[in-house]
N, C-alpha and C positions, 0 to 999 in steps of 0.2 A: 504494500500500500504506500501512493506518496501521499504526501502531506504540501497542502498548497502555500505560500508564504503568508505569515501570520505578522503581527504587531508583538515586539516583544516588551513586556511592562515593567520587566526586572535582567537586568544586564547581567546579573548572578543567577538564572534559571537553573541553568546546569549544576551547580554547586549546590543550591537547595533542593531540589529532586535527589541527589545524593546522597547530603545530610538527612533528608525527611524519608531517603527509603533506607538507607542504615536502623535507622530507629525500630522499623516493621518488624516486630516480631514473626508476622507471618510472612514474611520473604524467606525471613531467616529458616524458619522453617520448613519451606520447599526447597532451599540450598540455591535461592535465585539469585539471577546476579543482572545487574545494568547491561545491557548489550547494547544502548540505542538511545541518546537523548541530544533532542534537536525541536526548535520553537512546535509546539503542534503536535512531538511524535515522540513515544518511548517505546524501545524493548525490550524485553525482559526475558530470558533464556534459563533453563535448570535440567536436572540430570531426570530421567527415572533416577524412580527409588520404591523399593516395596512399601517402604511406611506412608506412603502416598495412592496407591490402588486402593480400587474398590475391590470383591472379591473374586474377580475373574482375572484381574492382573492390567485392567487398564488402568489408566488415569484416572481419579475419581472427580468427577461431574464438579465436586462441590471444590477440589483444586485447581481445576480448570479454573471457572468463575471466580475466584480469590485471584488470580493469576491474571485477569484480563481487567476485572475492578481494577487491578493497582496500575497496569498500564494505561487505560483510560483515564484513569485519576491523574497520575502521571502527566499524563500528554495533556491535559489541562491545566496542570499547575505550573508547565511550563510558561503557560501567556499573562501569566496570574501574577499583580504585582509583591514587592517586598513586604506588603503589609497584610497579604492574603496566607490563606490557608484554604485545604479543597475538603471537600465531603459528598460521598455519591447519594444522591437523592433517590436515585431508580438508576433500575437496571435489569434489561431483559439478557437473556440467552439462547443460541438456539446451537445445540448439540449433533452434531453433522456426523458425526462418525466416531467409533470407539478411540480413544486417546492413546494410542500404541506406538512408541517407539521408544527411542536411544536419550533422544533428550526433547525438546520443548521450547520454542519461540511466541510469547503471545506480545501481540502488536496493538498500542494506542493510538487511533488517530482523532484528531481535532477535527468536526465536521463544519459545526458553528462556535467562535467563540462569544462571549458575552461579562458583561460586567459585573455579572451575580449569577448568572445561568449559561453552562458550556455542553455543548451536545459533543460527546465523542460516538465514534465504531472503536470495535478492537477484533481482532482475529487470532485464534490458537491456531500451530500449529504441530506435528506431530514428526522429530524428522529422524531420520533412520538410512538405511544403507538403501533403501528404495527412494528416499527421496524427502521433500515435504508436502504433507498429506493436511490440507485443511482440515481441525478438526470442530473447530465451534467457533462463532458470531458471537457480539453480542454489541447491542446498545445501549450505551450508559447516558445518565444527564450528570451533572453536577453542578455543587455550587460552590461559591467563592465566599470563603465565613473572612469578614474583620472585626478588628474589636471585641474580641474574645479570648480572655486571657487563657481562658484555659483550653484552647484550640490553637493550637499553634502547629506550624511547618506544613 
C-alpha cells in the first residue's frame, strides 16, 4: 500500500511513534518490531510463535487485530501534533485467510486525516517461502486526545 503525501504536524513523528510503541506492552508481547514509519504509514513485522496461535496453529484472529490496531494507530499518530496523543475509537476487520506463515507484516495506512478524527486501512500479511499471502483488512477510525494528562504518547 502507498500512502499519499500528508501534512506533517510534529517534525519528531518518527521518534515519538518509537518512544510511544516501546512503551506497548503488547508489541512487546508479539516480539514486534518497527519495520516502517513514514508521514501517513507504519509497519510493523514479528516472528510466528506458538504462544501466539489459536489451536490449529494459525495466527490467532485476536493477534492479528492487536497487530493492525497498532499500525493504524500508528500511521495516524504520525500526522498528529506534539501535543497529541491517539486512541482507536472503532475498528472493523475482515479475516481473509488463515494467518500461516514464517513471520508477519501488518501495514497502517492514513486514508483521511483530520484534526480530532483520522480514518486509516491497514492490511496483515502472512509471508513465508511461498511468498506474501494477504491475510486480513481492517478499518480503523481514531482520535487525537489533548489535554489529558493522563493520556499521553
Amino acid at each position: 500500500m502507498t500512502s499519499p503525501a500528508f501534512e506533517v504536524r510534529s517534525p519528531r513523528y518518527a521518534d515519538r511513534v518509537r518512544d510511544s510503541f516501546a512503551l506497548q506492552g503488547a508489541m512487546q508481547t508479539l516480539g514486534a518490531r518497527l519495520a516502517r514509519i513514514k508521514p501517513g504509514a507504519v509497519d510493523i513485522e514479528f516472528d510466528w510463535a506458538a504462544s501466539l496461535t489459536q489451536q490449529h496453529g494459525f495466527l490467532h484472529a485476536g493477534m492479528v487485530a492487536t497487530a493492525l490496531d497498532s499500525a493504524c494507530g500508528y500511521a495516524g499518530f504520525t500526522l498528529m501534533g506534539d501535543d497529541a496523543s491517539v486512541l482507536t475509537i472503532e475498528f472493523k476487520i475482515n479475516l481473509l485467510a488463515p494467518a500461516q506463515g514464517e513471520r508477519f507484516r501488518v501495514e497502517g495506512r492514513v486514508l483521511k486525516p483530520g484534526r480530532t478524527i483520522t480514518v486509516t486501512e491497514g492490511r496483515a500479511y502472512a509471508l513465508g517461502a511461498q511468498g506474501d499471502k494477504l491475510v486480513a483488512t481492517m478499518g480503523c477510525t481514531l482520535m487525537a486526545v489533548t489535554g489529558r494528562d493522563n493520556i499521553r504518547n
